[in-house]
C-alpha positions in Angstrom: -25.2 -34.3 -14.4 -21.9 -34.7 -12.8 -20.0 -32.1 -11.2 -16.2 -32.9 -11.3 -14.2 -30.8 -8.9 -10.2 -29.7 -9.3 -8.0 -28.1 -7.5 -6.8 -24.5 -8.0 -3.6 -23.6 -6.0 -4.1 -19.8 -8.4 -7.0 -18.0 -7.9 -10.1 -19.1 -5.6 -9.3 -22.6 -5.5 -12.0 -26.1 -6.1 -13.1 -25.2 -9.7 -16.0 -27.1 -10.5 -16.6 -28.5 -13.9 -20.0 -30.0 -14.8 -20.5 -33.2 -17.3 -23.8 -33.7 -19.5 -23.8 -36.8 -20.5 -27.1 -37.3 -22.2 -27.5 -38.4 -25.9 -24.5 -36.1 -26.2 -21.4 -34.9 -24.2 -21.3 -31.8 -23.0 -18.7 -29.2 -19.9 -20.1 -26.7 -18.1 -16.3 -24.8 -17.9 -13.3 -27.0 -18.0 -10.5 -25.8 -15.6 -7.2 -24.3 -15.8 -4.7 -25.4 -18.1 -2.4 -26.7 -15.9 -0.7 -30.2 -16.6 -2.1 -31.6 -12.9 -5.6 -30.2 -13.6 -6.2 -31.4 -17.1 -4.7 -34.7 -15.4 -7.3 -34.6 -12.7 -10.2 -33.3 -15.4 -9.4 -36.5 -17.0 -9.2 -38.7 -14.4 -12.7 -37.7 -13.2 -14.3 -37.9 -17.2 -13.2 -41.5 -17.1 -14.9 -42.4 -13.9 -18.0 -41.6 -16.3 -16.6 -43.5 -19.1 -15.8 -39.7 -20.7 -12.4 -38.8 -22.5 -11.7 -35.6 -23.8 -12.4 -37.0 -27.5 -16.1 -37.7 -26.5 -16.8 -34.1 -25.7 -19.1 -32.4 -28.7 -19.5 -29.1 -26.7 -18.2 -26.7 -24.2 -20.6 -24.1 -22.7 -18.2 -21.5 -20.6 -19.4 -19.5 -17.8 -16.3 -17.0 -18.9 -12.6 -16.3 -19.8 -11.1 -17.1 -16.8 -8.4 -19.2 -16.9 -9.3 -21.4 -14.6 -12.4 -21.5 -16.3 -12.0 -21.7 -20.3 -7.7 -22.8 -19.7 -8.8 -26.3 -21.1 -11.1 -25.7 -23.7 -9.1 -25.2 -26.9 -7.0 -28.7 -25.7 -10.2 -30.2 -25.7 -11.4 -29.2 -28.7 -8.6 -30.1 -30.4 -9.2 -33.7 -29.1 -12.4 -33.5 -30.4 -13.3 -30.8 -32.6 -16.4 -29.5 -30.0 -18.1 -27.0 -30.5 -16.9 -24.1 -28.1 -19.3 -21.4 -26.6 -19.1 -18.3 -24.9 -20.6 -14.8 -24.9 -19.7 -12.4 -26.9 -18.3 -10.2 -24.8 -15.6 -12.7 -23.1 -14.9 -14.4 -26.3 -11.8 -12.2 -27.6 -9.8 -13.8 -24.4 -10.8 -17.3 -25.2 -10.1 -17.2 -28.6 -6.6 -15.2 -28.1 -7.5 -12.0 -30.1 -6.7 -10.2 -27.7 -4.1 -10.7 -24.5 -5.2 -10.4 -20.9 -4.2 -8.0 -18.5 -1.8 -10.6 -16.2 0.1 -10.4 -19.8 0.0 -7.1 -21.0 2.3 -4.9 -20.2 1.1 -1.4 -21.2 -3.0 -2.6 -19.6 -0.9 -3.2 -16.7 1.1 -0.1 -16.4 -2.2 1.9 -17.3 -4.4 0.1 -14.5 -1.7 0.2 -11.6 -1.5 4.1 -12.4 -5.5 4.5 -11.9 -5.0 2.8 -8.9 -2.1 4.7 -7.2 -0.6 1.5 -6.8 3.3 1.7 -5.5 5.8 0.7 -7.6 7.3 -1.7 -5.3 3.5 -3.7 -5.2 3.3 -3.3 -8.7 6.9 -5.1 -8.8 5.5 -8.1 -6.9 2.2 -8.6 -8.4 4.1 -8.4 -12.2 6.1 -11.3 -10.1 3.0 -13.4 -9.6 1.8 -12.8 -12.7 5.0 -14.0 -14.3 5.8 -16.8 -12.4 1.8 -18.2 -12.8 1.3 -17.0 -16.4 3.1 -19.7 -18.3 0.4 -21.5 -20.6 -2.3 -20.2 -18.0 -5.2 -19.8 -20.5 -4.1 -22.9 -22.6 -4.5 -23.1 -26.5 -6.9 -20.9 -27.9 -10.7 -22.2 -29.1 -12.3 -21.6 -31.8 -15.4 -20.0 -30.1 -19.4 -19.8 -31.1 -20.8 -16.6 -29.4 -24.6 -16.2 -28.0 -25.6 -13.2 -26.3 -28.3 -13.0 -23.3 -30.8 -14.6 -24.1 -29.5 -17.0 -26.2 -29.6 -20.9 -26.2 -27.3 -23.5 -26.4 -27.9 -27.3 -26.9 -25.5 -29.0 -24.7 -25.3 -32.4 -23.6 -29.3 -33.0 -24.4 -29.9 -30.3 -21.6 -31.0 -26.5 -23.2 -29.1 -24.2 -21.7 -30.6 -20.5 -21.8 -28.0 -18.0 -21.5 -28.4 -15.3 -18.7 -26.0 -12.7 -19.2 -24.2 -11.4 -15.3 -21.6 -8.9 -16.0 -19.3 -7.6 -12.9 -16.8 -10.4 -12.6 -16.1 -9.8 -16.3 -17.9 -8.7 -18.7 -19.2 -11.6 -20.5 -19.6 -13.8 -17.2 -22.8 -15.9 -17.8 -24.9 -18.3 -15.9 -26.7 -20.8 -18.0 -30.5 -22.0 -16.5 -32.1 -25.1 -17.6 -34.8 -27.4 -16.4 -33.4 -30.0 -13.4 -36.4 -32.4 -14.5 -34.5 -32.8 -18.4 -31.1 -33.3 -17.0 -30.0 -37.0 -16.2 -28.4 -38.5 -12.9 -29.8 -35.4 -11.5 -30.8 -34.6 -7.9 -32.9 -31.7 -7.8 -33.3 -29.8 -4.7 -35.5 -31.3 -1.5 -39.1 -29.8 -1.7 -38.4 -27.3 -4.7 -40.9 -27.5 -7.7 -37.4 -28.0 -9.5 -38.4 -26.0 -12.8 -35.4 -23.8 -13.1 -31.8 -24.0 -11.9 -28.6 -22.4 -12.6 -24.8 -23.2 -13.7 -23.5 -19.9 -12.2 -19.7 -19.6 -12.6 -18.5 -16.9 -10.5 -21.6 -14.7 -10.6 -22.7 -16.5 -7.3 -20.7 -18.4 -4.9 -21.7 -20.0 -1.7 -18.4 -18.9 0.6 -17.0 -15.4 -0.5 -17.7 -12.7 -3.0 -16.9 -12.6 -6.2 -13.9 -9.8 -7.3 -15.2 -7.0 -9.1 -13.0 -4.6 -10.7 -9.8 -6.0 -10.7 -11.2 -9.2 -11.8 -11.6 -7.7 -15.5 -10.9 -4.4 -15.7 -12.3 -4.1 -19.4 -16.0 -3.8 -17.6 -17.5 -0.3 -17.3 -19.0 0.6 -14.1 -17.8 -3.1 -12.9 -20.2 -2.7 -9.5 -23.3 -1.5 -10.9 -22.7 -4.0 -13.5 -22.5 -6.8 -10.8 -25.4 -5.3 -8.2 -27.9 -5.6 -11.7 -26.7 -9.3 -12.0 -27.7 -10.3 -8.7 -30.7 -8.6 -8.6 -31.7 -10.4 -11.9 -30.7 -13.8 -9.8 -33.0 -12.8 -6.9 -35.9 -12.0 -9.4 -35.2 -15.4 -11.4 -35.5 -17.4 -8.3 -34.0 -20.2 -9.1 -34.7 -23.3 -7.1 -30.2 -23.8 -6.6 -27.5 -22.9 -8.4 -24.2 -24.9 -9.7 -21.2 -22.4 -9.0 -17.9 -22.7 -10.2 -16.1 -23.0 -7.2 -17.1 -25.2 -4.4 -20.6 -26.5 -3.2 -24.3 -26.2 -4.2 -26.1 -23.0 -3.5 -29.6 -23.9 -2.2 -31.0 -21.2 -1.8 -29.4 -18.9 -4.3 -31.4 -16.1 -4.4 -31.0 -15.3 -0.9 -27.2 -15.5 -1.0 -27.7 -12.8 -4.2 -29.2 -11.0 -1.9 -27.0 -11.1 0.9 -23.9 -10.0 -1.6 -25.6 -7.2 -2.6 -26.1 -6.5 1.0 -22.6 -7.0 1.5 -21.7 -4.6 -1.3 -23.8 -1.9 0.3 -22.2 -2.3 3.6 -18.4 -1.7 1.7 -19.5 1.1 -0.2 -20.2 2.7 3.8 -16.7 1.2 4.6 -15.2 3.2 1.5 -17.1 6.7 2.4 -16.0 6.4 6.0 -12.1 5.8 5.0 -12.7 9.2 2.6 -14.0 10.9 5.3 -11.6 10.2 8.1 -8.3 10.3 5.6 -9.2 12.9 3.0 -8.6 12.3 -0.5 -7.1 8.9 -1.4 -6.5 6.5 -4.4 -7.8 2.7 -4.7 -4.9 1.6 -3.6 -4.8 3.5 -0.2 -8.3 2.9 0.2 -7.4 -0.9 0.0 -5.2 -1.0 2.2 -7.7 0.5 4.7 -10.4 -2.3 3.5 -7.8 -5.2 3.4 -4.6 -4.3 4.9 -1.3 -6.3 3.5 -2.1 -8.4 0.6 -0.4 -11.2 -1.1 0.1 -13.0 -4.8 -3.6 -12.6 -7.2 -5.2 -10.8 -4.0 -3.0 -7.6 -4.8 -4.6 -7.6 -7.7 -8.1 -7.8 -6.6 -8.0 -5.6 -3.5 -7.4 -2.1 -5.3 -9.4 -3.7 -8.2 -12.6 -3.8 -5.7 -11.8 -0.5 -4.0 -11.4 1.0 -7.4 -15.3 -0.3 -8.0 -17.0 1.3 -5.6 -15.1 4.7 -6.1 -16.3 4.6 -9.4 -19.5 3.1 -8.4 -19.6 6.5 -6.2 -18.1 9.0 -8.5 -20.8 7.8 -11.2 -23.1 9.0 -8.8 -21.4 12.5 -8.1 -20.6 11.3 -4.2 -17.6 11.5 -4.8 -15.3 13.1 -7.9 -11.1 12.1 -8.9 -8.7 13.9 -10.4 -8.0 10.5 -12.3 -6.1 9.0 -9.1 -7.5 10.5 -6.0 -10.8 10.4 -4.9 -12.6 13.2 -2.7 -16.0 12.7 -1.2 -18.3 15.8 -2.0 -21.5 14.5 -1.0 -20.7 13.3 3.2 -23.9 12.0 3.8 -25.5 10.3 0.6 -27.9 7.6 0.4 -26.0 4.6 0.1 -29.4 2.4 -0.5 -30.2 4.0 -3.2 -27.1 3.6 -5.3 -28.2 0.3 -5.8 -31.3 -2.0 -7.0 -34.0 -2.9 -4.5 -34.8 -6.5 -4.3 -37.9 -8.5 -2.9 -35.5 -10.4 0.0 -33.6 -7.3 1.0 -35.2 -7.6 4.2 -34.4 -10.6 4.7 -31.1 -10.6 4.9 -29.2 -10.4 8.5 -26.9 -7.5 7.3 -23.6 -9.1 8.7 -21.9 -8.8 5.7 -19.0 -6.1 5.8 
């Protein structure tokens, strides 16, 4: 296994893209399609001896651009066999048009949100000026559904379904011991890894709710996929951006910690301002944002006020949000987990 990284200037930045090379060819995501990153995804295939046209399947994590961007240009190279779950696969294979280009998705999200017109005017900006061939040519996909699994590159990949960032994000676990040019990790039993996408990364936290805002009840959604990780225990896990994750049910854990700590941050903005929309309480989380991150801040304070209305903490008049319950348990509106204890509780 190879892990070929790119740069991202768009969204989180150092996609990673994962070659099996075994008695077949096989990517783990492909980047965004951008003429410098399919330059650079090409330029890193060849150091392996790889060109596009030697690629018989592409496994995707999810519909991300700078995730699936690439994979309709490579299978038009080479006619491989393109999958992704069933729930994601409308936006890869371009039935249907994502929100940073639909008008009428955007206008009906920015109004959930109470976002200012003047915002809205700059993040349609971004979107515009970004937007241009962003998800590439469209694939003809294979769907699989949790559960599944996918022969990719030699390696059997089992499909683990992790909703939140959108809703057909998958990770894919295999066995490190079947995968060549592999390194497992130092003084694990190595019988179970993880090609994670965005479900799991080692630096930040994923976006929930403005990420894909086609997922229902994006933040329970994403607190049951990291539970599952923590209960999988898998020995690492591959992400899609940046390094390894050693220790990846630990870091689960610790995001979910993190995610309990900002649904106390949200109760105490509702109780010390009153009523407020997503995009007030945002810019109480986050202050002044900028480019995809105006985007994602309203789109995460929109998922824990739904998190907490869905609980009957606190209830909306379809824009405003008023906490009814002052006092709830905030532990309790999400899973338990065997490290949650562990944990140092510094994430805010």
């Amino acid at each position: 296994m190879k892990r070929i990284q790119l740069g991202n200037t768009v969204f989180e930045g150092e996609n990673d893209v994962y070659l099996l090379d075994g008695e077949t060819t096989a990517l783990v995501d492909t980047g965004v399609a951008l003429p410098d990153v399919r330059e650079e995804l090409a330029a890193g295939l060849a150091e392996h001896g790889v060109g596009f046209a030697d690629v018989d399947a592409v496994a995707l994590t999810h519909w991300h651009p700078d995730h699936a961007g690439l994979a309709g240009e490579i299978q038009a190279e080479s006619g491989a066999d393109v999958y992704v779950h069933e729930a994601d696969a409308s936006l890869v294979d371009g039935t249907e048009t994502p929100l940073f280009l639909d008008r009428d998705l955007q206008r009906e999200t920015f109004d959930r949100w109470g976002m200012p017109d003047s915002d809205r005017n700059r993040l349609t900006a971004f979107f515009d000026a970004v937007s241009t061939n962003l998800s590439g040519r469209p694939a003809e996909v294979t769907t699989f559904g949790d559960g599944d699994v996918i022969d990719a590159g030699g390696v059997t990949l089992e499909a683990v379904h992790l909703p939140g960032h959108t809703a057909g994000l998958t990770g894919f676990a295999f066995d490190p011991r079947t995968v060549p040019d592999h390194e497992p990790v130092a003084g694990a039993d190595a019988s179970e890894e993880l090609f994670a996408g965005d479900a799991l990364l080692p630096r930040y936290t994923p976006n929930v709710g403005g990420a894909d805002v086609r997922v229902d009840g994006p933040l329970a959604a994403y607190a049951e996929s990291l539970a599952r990780i923590v209960a999988r225990d898998f020995d690492a896990a591959h992400p899609g951006h940046r390094e390894r994750i050693d220790e990846p049910s630990l870091r689960a854990a610790t995001i979910l910690d993190h995610h309990r700590h900002r649904t106390r941050r949200v109760l105490d903005v509702l109780e010390g301002a009153g009523p407020a929309t997503a995009w007030e309480v945002s810019a109480a989380l986050f202050g002044d944002l900028s480019e995809i991150h105006v985007l994602h801040g309203p789109g995460e304070a929109f998922a824990h006020l739904d998190h907490l209305a869905d609980a009957g903490v606190v209830e909306t008049d379809g824009t405003a949000y008023r906490l009814i319950e002052p006092e709830p348990n905030v532990d309790a509106l999400f899973p338990t987990t065997a490290l949650d204890d562990a944990v140092d509780g510094s994430e805010g």
